[in-house]
C-alpha positions as CSV (number, residue, x, y, z in Angstrom):
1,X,6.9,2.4,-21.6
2,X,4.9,0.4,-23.8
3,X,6.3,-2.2,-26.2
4,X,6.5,-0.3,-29.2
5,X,8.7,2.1,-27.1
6,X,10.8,-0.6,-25.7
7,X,11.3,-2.3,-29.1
8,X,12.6,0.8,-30.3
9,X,14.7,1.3,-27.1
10,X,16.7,-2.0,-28.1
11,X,16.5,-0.9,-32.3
12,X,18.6,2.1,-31.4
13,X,21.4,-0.8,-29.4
14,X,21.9,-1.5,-32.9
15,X,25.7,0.1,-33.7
16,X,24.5,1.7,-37.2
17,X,22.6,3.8,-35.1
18,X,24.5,5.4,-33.2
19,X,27.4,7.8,-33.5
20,X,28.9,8.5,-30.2
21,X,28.5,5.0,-29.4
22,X,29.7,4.3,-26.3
23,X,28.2,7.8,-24.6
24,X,24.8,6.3,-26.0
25,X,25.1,2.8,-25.8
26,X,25.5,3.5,-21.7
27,X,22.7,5.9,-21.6
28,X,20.5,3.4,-23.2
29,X,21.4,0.9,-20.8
30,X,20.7,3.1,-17.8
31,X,17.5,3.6,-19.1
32,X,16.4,-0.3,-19.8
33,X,18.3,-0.8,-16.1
34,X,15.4,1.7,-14.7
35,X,12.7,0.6,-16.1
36,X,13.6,-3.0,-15.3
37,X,13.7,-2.0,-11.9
38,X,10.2,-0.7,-11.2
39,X,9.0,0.1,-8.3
40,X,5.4,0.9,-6.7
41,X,2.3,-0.3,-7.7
42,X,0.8,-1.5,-11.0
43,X,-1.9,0.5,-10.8
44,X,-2.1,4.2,-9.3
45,X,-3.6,7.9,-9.5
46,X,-1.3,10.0,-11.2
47,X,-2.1,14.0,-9.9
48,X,-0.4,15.6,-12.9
49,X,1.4,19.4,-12.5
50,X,-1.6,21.1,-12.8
51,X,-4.0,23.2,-11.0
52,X,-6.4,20.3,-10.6
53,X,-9.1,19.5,-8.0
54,X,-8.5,16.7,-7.1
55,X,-10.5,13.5,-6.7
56,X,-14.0,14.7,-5.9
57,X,-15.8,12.1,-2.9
58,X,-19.4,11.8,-2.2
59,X,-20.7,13.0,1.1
60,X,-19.9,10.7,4.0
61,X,-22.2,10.4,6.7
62,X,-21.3,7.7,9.9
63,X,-17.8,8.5,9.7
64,X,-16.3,6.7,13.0
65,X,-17.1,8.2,16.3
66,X,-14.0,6.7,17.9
67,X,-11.3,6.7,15.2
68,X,-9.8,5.7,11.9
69,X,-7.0,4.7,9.5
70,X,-5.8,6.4,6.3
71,X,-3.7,4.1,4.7
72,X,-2.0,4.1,0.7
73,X,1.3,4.2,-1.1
74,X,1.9,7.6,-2.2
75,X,4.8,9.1,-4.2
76,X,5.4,12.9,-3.8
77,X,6.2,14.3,-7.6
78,X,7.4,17.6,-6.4
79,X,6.9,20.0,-3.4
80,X,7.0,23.0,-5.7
81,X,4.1,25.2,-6.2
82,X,2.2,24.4,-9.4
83,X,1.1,27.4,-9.9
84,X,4.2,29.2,-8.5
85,X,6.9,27.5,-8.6
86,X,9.7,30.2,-7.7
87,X,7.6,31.2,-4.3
88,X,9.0,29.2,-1.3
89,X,6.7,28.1,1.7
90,X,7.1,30.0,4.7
91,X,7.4,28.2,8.1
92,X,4.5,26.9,9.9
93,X,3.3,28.6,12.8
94,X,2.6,27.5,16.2
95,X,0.1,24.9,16.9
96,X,-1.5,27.3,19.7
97,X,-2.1,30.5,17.7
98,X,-3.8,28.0,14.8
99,X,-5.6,26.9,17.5
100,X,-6.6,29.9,19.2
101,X,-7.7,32.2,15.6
102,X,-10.4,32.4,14.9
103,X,-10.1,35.4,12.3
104,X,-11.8,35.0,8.9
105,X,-7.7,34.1,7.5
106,X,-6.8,32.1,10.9
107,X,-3.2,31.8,9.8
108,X,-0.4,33.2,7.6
109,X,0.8,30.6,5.3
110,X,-3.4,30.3,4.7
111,X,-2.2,31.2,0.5
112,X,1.2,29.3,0.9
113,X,0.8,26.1,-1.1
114,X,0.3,22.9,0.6
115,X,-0.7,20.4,-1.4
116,X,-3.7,18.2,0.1
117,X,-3.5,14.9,0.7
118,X,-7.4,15.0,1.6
119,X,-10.3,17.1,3.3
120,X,-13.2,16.3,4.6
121,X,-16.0,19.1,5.5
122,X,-19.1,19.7,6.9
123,X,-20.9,22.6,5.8
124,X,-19.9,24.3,8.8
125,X,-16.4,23.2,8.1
126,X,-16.2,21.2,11.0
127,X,-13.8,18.0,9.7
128,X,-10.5,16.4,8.5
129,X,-7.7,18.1,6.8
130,X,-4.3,16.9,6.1
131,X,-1.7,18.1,3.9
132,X,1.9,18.5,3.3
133,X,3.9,21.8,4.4
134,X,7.8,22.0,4.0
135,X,7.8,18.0,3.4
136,X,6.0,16.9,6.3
137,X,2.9,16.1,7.0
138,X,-0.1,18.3,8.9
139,X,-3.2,17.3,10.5
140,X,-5.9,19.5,11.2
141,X,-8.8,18.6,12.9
142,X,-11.7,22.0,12.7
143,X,-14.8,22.0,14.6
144,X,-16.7,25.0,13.0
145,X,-14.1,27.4,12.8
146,X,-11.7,26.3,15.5
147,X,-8.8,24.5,14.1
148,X,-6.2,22.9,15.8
149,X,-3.4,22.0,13.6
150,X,-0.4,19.3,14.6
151,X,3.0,18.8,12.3
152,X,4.1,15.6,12.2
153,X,8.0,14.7,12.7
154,X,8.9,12.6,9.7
155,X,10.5,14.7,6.0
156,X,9.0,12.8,2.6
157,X,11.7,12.7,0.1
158,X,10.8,13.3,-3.6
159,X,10.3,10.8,-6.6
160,X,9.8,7.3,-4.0
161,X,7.1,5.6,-3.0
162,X,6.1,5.3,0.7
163,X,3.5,3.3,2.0
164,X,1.7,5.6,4.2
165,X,-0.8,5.2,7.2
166,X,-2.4,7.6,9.0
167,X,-4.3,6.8,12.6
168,X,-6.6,9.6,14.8
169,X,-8.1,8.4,17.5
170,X,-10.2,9.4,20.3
171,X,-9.9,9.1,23.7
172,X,-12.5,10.2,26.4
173,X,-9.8,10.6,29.7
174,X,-7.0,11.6,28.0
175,X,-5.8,14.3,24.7
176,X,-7.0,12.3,21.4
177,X,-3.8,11.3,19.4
178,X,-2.6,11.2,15.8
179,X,-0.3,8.7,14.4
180,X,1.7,8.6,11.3
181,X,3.3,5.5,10.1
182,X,5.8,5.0,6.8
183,X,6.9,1.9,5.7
184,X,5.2,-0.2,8.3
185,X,6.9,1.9,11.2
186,X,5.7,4.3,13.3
187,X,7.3,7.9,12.5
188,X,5.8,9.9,14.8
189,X,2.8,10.4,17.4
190,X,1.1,13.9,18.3
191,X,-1.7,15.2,20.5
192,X,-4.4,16.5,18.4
193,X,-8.2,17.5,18.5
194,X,-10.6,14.9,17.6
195,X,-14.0,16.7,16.9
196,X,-17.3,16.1,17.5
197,X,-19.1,14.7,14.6
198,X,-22.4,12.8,15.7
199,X,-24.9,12.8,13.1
200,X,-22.8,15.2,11.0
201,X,-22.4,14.8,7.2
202,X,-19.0,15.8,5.3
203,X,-20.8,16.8,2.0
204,X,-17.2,18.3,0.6
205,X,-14.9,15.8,0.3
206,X,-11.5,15.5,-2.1
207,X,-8.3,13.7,-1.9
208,X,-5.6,15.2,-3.7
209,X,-6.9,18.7,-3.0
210,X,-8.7,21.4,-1.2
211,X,-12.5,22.1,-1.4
212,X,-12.9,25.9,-2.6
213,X,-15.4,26.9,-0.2
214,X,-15.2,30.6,0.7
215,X,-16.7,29.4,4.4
216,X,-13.6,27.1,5.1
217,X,-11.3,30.0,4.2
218,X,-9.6,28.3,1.7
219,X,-8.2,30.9,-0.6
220,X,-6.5,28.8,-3.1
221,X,-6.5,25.7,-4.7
222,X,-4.0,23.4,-3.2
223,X,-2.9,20.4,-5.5
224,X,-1.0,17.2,-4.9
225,X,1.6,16.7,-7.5
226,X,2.3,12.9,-7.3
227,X,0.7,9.5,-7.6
228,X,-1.3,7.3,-5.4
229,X,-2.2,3.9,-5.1
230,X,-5.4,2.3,-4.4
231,X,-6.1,4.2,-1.0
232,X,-8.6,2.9,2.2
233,X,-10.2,4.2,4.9
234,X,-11.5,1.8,7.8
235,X,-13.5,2.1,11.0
236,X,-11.1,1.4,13.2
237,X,-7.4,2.3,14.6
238,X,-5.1,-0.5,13.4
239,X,-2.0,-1.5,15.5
240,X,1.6,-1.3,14.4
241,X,2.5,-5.2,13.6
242,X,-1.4,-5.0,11.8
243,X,0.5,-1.7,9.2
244,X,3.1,-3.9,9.1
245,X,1.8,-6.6,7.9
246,X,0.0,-4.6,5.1
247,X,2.9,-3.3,4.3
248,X,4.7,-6.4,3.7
249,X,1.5,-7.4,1.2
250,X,3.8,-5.0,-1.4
251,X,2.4,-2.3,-3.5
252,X,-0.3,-4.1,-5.2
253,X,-2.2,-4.6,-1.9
254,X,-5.7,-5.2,-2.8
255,X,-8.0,-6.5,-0.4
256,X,-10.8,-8.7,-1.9
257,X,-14.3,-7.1,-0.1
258,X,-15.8,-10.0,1.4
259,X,-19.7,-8.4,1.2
260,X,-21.4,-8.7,-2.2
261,X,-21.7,-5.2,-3.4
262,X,-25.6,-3.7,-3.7
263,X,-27.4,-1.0,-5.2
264,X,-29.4,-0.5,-0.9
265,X,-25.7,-0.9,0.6
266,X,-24.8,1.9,3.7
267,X,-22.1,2.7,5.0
268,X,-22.9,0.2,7.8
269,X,-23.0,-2.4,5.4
270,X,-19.4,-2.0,4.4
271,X,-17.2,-4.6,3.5
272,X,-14.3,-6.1,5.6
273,X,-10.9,-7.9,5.3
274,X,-9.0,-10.1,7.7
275,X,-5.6,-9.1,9.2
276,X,-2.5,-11.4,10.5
277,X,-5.4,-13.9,10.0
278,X,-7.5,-13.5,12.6
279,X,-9.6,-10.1,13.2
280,X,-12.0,-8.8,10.4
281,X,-11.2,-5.2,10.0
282,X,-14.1,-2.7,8.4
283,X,-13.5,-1.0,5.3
284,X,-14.9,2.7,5.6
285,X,-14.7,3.4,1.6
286,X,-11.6,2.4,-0.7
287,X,-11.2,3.6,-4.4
288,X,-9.5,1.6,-7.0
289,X,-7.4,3.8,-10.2
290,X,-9.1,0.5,-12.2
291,X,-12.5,0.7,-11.1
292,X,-13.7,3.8,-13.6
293,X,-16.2,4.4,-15.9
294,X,-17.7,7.6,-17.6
295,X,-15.0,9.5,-15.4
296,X,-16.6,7.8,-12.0
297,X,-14.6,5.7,-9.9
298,X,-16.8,2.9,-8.6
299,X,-16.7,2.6,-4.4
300,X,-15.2,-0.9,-3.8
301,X,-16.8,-1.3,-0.5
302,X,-20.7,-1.0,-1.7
303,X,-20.1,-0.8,-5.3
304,X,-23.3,1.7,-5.9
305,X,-24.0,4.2,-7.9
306,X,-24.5,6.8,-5.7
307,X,-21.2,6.3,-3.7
308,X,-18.8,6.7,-7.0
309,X,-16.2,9.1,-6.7
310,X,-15.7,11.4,-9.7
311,X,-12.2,12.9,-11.7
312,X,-11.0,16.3,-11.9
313,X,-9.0,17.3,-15.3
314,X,-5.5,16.8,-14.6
315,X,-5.8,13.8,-12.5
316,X,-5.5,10.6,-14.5
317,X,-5.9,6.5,-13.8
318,X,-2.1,4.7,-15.2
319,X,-1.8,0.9,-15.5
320,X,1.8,-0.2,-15.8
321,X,3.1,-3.8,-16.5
322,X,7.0,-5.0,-15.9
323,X,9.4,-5.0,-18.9
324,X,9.4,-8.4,-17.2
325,X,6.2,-9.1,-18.6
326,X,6.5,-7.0,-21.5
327,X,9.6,-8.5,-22.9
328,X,7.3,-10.9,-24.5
329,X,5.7,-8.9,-27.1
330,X,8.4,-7.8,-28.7
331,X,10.4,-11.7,-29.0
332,X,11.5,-12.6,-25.6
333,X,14.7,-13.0,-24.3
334,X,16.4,-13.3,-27.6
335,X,15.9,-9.5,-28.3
336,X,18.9,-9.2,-25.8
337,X,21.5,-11.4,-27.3
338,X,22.2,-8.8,-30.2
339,X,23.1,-6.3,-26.9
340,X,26.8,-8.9,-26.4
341,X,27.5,-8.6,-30.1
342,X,28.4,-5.3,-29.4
343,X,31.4,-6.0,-27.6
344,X,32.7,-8.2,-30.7
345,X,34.4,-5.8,-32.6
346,X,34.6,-2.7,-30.2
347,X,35.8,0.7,-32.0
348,X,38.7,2.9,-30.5
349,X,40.0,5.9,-31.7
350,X,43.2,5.8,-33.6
351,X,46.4,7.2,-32.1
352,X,45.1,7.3,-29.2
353,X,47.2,7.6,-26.0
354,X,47.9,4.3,-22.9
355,X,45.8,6.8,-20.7
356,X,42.7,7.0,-23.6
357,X,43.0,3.4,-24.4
358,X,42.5,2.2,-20.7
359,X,39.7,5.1,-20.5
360,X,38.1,3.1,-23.1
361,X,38.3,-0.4,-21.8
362,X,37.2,0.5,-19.1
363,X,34.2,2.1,-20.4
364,X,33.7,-1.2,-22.3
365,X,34.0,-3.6,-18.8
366,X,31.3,-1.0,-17.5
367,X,29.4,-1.7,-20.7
368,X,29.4,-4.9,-20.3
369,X,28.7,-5.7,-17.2
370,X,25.5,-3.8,-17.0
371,X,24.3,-6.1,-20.3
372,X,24.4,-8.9,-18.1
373,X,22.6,-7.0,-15.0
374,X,19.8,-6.2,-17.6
375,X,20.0,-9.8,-18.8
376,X,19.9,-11.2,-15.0
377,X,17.3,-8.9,-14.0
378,X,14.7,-10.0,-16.6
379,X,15.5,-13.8,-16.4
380,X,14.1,-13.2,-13.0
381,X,10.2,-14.4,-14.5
382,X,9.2,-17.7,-15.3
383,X,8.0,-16.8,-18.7
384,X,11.0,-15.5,-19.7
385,X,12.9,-18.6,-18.1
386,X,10.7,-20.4,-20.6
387,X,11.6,-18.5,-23.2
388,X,15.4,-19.6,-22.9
389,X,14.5,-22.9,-22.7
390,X,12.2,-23.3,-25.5
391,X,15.4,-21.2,-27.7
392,X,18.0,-22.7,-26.7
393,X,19.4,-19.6,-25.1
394,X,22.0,-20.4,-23.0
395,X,23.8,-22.6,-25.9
396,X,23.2,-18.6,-28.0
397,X,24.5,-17.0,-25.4
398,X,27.4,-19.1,-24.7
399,X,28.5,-18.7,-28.4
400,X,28.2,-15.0,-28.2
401,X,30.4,-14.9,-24.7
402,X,33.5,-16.9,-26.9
403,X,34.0,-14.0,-29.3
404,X,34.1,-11.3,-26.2
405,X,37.3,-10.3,-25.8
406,X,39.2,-11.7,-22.3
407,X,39.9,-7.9,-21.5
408,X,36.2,-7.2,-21.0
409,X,35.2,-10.0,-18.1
410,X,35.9,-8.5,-15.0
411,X,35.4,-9.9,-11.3
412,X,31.7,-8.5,-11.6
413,X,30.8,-10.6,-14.5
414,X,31.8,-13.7,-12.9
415,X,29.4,-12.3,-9.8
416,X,26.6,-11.6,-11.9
417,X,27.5,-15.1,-13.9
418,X,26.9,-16.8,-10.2
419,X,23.8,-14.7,-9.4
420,X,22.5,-15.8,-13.2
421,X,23.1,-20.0,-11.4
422,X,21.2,-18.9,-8.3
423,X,18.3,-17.7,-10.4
424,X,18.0,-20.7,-12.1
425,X,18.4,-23.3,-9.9
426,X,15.1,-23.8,-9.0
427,X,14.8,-24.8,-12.9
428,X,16.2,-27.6,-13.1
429,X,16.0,-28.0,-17.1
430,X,17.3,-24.0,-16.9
431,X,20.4,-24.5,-14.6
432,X,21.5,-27.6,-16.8
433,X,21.5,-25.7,-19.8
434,X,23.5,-22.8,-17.9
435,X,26.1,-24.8,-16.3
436,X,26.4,-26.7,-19.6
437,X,27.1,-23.5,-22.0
438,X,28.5,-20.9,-20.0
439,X,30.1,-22.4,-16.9
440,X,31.8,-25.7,-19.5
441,X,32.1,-24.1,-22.1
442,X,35.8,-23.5,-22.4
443,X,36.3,-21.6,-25.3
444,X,34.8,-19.1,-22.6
445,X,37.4,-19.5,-20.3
């Protein structure tokens, strides 16, 4: 929502406006109430509902003998097939007869959609593949055209963001293991094939899709629908309290590379970051939604030309701000204070019934106090605490509070009234001019 859009949003507050007022006035104020609670990153890759490609990655070569980690916030749009939407997957089969096929279609659900998270092949198809079946997660692991195939124990949930990290691992005595970990936890932990890829180059690479390669027995393309956040893949399998404590970084996780990027970088040369502040961990690749240009994303680990990773049509790079932030193009705070003038002469039908009458008020109290949510959501940002300062806000606000009718404040209000102190505390100039107008004033009370 840019601020054109939310301008308008608080235009059509305005009671000339509307005509079922109080229907519209609440629907408006769910939707300023949503946006002013955003969530996930500020930057991502949206994979729009399309039959896309994907994100297309250069070859890799070096990719880690011993293991690696996947990790990224992710936000599944919509399980449905893009391209049919009424046709519902079919159930997985077992991991043994994936394992064991090795028919030119090795498996049943091989057109079912499954949206790819990513893939990485060899000419030979020897590689990496995960994707989503029935809401969980799959790992497959091919070497040639054996493929073993492992379901992970843990359902994704539509329309929220989860920060995601996924760990293989090799191990020479015993079975080689995959990990999946959401929100900083481990979900679940599976046997799976690790292959063998020395010297081996993945020259078809995507994330977000499928490679259409008639040798990997693809037979369909097999698009995310969702977004994704600025994604990384490093050398190395990373402990639990070392997910956790990116995941406590928040969604705008960016790691700053500490290796100058250069036109003669390899992929041994790639950068690093340091974890719980004490072990340098080595970044594989990592793609950035900001780092574009001409339709290439720029590799943030060696930064050259050769390692950019290029767009499909339907996948797109979207940079958000917070209504936070973007209150302040369109006036500041004050743009709210017109919202409490509503509730100064409030309409009600005539002849109306006891029963329709309370029905009303009470849609008024509701009304009301999700103004003042909105109001102490966004004086949660210094800039906009600065803006009541400078405009003499609370001494506006306290004036528009005395001509709301005593039938309106409910326990809530006074809640939200002691949230609005808490916020402001740390302000000292702030708080004053709260306590001062709203809590003394006692034309209020």
């Amino acid at each position: 929502v840019n601020s054109e859009e939310l301008s308008n949003i608080f235009r059509l507050l305005q009671a000339e406006y509307l005509y079922y007022q109080l229907r519209d006035w609440s629907s408006l104020f769910d939707i300023l109430s949503s946006i002013s609670n955003k969530d996930g990153p500020d930057a991502f890759f949206d994979f729009a509902f399309t039959d896309h490609q994907g994100l297309v990655v250069p070859s890799l070569s070096q990719w880690p003998q011993s293991g690696y980690t996947f990790f990224a916030w992710l936000r599944i749009e919509s399980f449905d097939d893009p391209l049919n939407p009424q046709r519902p997957a079919k159930e997985i089969p077992p991991t043994a007869a994936v394992a064991q096929s090795t028919q030119t279609t090795p498996y049943e659900f091989n057109t079912e959609y499954r949206p790819y998270l990513y893939s990485f092949l060899a000419e030979d198809g020897t590689g990496f593949e995960v994707f989503f079946h029935q809401q969980n997660l799959c790992v497959q692991t091919n070497q040639g055209r054996d493929k073993k195939l492992q379901k992970l124990k843990f359902q994704f949930q539509t329309k929220r963001w989860y920060f995601i990290a996924i760990t293989q691992q090799q191990h020479t005595v015993r079975r080689s293991e995959v990990s999946l970990f959401v929100d900083g936890g481990l979900k679940n932990s599976q046997g799976v094939h690790y292959p063998k890829i020395t010297n081996m180059i993945f020259s078809h690479c995507r994330m977000g899709s499928n490679p259409l390669k008639a040798q990997f027995q693809h037979q369909r393309q097999q698009p995310f629908v969702g977004q994704m956040s600025q994604f990384y893949f490093v050398t190395e399998v990373l402990t639990e309290p070392e997910i956790q404590s990116i995941y406590q970084m928040g969604h705008n996780f960016n790691q700053t590379i500490d290796s100058k990027p250069k036109e003669s970088q390899t992929r041994k040369d790639a950068g690093t970051f340091v974890l719980m502040g004490r072990r340098a961990v080595k970044i594989y690749f990592s793609y950035n939604p900001l780092a574009i240009k001409n339709e290439m994303y720029m590799d943030m680990v060696t930064g050259s030309r050769d390692r950019c990773m290029r767009k499909t049509k339907g996948v797109h790079e979207i940079s958000t701000y917070h209504i936070k932030d973007t209150l302040q193009a369109i006036g500041g705070m004050k743009v709210l204070f017109p919202i409490f003038q509503l509730f100064h002469h409030p309409t009600t039908p005539s002849e109306t019934s006891a029963e329709e009458t309370e029905k009303v008020l009470a849609n008024y109290q509701s009304l009301l106090t999700k103004a003042l949510s909105l109001f102490l959501s966004l004086l949660n940002n210094p800039t906009n605490q600065q803006s009541m300062i400078y405009g003499d806000g609370f001494r506006i606000l306290g004036h528009l509070f005395e001509k709301i009718s005593p039938k309106f404040w409910t326990v809530e209000m006074v809640r939200q009234l002691d949230q609005i102190a808490v916020v402001t505390f740390s302000n000292e100039q702030l708080f004053h001019q709260f306590f001062l107008n709203i809590y003394l004033n006692f034309n209020i009370w």
